[in-house]
MMTF fields as JSON, N, C-alpha, C and O atoms, coordinates in Angstrom:
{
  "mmtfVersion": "1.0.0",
  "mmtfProducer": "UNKNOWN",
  "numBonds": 395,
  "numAtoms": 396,
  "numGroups": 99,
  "numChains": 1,
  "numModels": 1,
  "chainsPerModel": [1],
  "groupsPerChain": [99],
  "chainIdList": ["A"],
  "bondAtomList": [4, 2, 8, 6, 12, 10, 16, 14, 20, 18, 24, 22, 28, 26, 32, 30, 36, 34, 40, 38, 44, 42, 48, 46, 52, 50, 56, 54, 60, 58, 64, 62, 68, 66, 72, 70, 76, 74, 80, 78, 84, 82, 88, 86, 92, 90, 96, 94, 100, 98, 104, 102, 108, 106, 112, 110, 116, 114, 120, 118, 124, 122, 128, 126, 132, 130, 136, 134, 140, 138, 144, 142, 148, 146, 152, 150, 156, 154, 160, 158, 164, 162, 168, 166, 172, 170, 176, 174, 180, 178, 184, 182, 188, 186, 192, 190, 196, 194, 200, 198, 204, 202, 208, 206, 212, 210, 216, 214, 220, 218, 224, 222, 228, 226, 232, 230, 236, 234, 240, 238, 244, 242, 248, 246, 252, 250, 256, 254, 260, 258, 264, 262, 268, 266, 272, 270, 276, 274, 280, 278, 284, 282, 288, 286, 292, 290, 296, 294, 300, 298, 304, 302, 308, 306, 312, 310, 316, 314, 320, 318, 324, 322, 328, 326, 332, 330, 336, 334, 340, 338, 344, 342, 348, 346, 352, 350, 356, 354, 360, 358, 364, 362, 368, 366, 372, 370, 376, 374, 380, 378, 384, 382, 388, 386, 392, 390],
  "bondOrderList": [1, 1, 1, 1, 1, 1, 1, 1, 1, 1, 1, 1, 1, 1, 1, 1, 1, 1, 1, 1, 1, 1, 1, 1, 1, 1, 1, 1, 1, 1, 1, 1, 1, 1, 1, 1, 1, 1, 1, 1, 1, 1, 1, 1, 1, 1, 1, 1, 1, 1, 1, 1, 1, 1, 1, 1, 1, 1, 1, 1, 1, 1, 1, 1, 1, 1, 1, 1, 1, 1, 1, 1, 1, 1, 1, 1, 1, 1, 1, 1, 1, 1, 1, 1, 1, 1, 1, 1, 1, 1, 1, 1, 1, 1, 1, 1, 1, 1],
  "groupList": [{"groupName": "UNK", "atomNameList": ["N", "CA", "C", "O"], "elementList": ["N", "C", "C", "O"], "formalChargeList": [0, 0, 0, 0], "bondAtomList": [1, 0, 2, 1, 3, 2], "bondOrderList": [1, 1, 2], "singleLetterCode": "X", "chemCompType": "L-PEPTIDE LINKING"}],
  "groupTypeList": [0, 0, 0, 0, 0, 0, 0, 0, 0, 0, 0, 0, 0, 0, 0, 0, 0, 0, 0, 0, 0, 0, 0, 0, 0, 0, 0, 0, 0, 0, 0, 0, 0, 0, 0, 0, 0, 0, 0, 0, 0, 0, 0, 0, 0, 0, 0, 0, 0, 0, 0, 0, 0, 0, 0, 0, 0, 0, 0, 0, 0, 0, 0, 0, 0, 0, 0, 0, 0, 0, 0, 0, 0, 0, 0, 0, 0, 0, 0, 0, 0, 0, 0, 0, 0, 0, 0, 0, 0, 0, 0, 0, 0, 0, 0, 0, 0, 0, 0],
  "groupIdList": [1, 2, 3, 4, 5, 6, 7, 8, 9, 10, 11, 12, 13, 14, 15, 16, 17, 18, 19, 20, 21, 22, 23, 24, 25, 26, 27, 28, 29, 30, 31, 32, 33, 34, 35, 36, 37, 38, 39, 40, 41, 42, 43, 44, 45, 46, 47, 48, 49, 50, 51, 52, 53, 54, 55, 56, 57, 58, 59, 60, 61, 62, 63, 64, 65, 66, 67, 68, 69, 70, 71, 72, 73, 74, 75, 76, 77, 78, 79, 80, 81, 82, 83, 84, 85, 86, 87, 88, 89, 90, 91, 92, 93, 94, 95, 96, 97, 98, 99],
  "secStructList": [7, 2, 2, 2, 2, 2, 2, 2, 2, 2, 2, 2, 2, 2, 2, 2, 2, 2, 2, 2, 2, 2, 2, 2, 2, 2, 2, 2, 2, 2, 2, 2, 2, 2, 2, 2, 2, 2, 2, 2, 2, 2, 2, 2, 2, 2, 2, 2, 2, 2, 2, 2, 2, 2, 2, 2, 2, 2, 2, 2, 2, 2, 2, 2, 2, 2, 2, 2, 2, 2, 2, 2, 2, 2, 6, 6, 7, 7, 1, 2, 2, 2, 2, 2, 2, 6, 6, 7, 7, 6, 2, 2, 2, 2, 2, 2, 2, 2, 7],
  "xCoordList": [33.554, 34.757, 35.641, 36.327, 35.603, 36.542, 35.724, 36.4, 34.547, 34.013, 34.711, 35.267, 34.303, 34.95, 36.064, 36.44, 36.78, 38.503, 38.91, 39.831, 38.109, 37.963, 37.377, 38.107, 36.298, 35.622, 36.571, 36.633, 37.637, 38.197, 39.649, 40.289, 39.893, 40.93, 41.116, 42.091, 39.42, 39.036, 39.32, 39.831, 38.608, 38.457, 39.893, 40.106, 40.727, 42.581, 42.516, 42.856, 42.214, 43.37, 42.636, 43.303, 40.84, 40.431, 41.391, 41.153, 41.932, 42.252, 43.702, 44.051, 44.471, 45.178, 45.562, 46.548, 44.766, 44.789, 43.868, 44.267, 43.174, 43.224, 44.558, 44.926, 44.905, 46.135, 47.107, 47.392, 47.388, 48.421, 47.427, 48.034, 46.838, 46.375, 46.382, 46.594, 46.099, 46.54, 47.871, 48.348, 48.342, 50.323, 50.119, 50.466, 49.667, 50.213, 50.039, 50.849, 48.685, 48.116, 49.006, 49.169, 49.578, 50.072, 51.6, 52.296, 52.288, 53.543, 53.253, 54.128, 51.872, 51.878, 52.139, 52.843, 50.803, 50.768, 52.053, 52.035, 53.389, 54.484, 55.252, 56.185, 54.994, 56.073, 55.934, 56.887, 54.532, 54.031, 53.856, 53.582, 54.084, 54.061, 55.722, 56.219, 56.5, 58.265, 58.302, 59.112, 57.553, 57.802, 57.129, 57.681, 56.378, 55.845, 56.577, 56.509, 57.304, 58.231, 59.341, 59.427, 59.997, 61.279, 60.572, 61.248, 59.441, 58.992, 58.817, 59.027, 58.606, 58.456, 59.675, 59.735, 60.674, 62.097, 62.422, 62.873, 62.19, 62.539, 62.512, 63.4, 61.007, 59.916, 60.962, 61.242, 61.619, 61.616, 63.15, 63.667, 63.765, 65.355, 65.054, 65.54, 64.404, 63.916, 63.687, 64.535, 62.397, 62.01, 63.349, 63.451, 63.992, 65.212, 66.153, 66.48, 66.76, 67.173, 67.042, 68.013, 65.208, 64.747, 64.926, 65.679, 64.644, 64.704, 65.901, 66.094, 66.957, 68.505, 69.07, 69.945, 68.525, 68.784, 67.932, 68.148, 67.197, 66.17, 67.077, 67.543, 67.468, 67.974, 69.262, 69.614, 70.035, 71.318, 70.758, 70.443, 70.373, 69.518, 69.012, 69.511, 68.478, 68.115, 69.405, 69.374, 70.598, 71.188, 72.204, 72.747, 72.226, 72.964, 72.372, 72.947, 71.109, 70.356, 70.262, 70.055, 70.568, 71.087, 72.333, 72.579, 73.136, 74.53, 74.91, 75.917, 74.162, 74.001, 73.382, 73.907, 72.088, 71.754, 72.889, 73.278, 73.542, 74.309, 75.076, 75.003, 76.069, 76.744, 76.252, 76.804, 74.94, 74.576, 74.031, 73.936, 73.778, 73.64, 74.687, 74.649, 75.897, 76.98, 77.775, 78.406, 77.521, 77.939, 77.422, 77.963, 76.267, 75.58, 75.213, 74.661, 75.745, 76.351, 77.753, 78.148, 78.002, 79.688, 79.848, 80.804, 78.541, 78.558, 77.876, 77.806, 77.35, 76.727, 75.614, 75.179, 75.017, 73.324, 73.312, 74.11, 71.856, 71.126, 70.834, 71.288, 70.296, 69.716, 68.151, 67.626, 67.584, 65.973, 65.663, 64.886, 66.971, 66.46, 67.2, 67.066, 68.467, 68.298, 67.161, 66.982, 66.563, 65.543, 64.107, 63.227, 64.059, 63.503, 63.475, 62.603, 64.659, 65.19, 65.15, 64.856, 65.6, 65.512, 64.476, 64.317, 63.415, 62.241, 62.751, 62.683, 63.28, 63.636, 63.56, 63.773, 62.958, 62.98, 64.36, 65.262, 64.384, 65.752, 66.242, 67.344, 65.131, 66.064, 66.575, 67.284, 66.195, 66.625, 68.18, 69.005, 68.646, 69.392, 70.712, 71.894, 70.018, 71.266, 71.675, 72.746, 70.059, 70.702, 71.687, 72.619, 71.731, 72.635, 73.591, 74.271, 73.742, 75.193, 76.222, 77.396, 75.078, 75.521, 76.122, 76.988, 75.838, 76.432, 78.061, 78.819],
  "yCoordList": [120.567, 120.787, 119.534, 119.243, 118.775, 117.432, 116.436, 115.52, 116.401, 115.39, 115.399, 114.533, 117.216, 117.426, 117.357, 117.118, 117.593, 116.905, 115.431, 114.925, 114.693, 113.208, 112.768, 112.233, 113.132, 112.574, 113.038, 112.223, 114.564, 114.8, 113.813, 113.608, 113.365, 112.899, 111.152, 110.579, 110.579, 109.566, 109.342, 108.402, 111.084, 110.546, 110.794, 110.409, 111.614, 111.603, 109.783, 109.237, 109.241, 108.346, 106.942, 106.035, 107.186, 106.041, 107.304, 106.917, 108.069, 108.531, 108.038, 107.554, 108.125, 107.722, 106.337, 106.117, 105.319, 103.876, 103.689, 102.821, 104.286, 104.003, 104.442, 103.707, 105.453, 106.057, 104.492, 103.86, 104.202, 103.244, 102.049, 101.653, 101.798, 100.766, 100.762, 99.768, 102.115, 102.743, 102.159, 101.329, 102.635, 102.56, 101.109, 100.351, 100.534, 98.854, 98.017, 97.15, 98.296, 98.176, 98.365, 97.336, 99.407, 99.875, 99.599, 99.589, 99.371, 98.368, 96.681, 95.997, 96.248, 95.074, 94.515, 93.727, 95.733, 95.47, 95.716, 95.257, 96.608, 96.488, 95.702, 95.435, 95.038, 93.708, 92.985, 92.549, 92.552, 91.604, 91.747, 90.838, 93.297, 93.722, 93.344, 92.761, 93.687, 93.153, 91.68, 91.119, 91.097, 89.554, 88.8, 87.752, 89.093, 89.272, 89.606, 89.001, 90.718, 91.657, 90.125, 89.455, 89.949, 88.902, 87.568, 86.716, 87.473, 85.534, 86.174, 85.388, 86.957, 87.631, 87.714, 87.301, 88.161, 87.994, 86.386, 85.636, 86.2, 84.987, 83.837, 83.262, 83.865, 83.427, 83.839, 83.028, 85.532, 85.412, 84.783, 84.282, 84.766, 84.316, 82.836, 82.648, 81.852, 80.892, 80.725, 80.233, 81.114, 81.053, 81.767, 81.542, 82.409, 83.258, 81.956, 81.684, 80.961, 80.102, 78.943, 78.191, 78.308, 77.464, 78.097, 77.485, 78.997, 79.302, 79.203, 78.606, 79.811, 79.579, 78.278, 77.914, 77.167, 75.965, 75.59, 74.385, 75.863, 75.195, 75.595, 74.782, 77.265, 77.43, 76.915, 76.734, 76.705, 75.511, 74.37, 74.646, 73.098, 72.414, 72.554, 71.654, 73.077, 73.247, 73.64, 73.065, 74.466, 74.532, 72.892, 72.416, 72.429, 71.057, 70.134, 69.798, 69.834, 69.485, 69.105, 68.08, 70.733, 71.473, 71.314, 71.081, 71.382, 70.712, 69.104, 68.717, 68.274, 66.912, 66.557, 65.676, 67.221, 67.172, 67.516, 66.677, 68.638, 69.29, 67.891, 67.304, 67.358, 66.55, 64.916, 64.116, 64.84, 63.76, 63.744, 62.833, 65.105, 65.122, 64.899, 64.184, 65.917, 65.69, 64.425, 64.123, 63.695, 62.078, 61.173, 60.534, 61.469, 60.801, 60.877, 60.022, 62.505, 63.227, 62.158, 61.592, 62.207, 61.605, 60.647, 60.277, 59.608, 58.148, 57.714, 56.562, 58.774, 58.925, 58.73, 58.504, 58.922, 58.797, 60.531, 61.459, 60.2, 61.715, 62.525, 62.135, 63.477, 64.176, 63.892, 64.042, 63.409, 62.803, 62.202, 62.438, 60.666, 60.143, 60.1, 59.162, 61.798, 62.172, 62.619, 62.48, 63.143, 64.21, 63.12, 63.537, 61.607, 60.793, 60.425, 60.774, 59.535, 59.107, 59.522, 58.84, 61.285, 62.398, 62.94, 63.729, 62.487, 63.702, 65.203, 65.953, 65.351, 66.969, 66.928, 66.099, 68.833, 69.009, 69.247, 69.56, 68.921, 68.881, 70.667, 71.146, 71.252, 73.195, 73.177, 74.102, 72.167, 72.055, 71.42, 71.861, 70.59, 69.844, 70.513, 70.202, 71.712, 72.581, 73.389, 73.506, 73.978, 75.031, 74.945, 75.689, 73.578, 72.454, 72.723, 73.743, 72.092, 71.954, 73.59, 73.811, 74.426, 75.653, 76.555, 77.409, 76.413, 77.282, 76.72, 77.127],
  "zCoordList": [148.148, 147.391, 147.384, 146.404, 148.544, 148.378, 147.589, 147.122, 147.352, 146.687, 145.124, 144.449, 144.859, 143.795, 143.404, 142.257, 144.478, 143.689, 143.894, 143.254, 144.91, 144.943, 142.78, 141.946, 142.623, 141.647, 140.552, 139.631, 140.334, 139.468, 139.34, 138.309, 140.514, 140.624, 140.019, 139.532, 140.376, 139.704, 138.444, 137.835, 137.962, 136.707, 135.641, 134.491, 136.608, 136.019, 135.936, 134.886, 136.718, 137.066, 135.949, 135.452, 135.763, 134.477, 132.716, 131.571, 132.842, 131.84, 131.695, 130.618, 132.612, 132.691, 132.363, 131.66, 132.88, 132.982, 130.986, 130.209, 130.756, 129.732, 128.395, 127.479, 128.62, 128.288, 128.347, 127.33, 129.335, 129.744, 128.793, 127.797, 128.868, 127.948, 126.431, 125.736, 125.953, 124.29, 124.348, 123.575, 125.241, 124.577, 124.947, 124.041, 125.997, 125.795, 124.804, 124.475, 124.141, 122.956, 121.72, 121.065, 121.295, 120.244, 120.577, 119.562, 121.773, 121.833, 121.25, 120.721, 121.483, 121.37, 119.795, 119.164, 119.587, 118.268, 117.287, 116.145, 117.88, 116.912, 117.142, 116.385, 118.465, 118.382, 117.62, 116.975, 117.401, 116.375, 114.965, 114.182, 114.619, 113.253, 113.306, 112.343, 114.414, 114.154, 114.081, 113.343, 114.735, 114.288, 112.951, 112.617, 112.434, 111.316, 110.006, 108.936, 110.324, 109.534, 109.266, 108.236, 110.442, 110.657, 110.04, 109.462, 110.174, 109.555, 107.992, 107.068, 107.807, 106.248, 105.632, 104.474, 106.154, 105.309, 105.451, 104.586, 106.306, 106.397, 104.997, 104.367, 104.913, 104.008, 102.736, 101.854, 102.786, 100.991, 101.249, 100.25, 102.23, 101.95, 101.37, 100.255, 101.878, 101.752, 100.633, 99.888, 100.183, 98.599, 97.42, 96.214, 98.053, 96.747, 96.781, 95.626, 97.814, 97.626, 97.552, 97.624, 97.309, 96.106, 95.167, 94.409, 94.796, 93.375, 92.891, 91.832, 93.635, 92.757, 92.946, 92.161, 94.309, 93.787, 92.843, 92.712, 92.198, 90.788, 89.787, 88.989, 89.774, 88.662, 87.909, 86.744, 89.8, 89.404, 89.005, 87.848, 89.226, 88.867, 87.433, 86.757, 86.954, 85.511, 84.702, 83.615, 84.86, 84.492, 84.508, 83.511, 85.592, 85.309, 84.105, 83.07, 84.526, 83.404, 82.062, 81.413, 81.805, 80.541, 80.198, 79.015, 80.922, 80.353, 80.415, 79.822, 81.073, 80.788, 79.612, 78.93, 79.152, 77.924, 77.178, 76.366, 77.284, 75.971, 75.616, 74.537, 77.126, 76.413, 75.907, 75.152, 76.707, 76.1, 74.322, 73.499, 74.27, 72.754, 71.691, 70.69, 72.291, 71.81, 71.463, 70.45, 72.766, 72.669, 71.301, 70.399, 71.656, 70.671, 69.348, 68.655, 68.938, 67.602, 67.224, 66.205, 67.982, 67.674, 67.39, 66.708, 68.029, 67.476, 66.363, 65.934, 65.902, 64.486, 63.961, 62.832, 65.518, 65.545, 64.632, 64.499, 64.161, 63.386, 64.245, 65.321, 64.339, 64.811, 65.276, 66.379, 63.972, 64.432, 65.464, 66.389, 64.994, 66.266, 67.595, 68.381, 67.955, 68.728, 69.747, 70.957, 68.832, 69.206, 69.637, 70.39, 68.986, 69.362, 70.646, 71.443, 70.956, 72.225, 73.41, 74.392, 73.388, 74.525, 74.788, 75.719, 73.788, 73.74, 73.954, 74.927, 72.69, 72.614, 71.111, 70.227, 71.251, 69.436, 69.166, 69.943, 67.175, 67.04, 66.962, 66.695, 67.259, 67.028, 68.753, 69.15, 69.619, 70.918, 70.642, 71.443, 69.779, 69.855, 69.203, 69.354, 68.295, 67.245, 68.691, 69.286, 69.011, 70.263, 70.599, 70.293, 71.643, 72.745, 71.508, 71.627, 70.498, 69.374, 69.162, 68.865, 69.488, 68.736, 70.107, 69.915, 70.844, 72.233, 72.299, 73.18]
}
């Protein structure tokens, strides 16, 4: 009878120890799904603000063109060879004129 509750008691205690190893396991693995999670926002904060510095950026751009077109409306260059000079088409150049 003591063998038998010796060997039952064994085998509590590999159930156990594997038990304790499931959960260490599945803690590990959500720390690392949480750090993962955190380098992932990270990643898009990052990329959302290249992108809105590009989009400022292109927008400056765009208004340096406007007024360099404008300038050069005024001095009584054409339009053609606006559209020459800048490499821009001239329905680019009414656009820029017409806003």
């Amino acid at each position: 009878m003591k063998k038998e509750i010796i060997e039952l008691m064994q085998r509590e205690n590999l159930i156990q120890e594997e038990w304790n190893d499931m959960v260490r396991t599945k803690e590990e693995a959500m720390k690392l799904l949480e750090k993962e999670r955190g380098q992932n926002e990270l990643l898009l904060k990052q990329k959302e603000e290249e992108r809105k510095q590009k989009e400022e950026a292109l927008k400056q751009k765009e208004k340096m063109l406007k007024i360099s077109v404008l300038s050069l409306l005024e001095f009584g260059l054409s339009k053609d060879l606006i559209a020459k000079k800048l490499t821009i088409s001239i329905s680019k150049i009414e656009e820029l004129t017409n806003q």
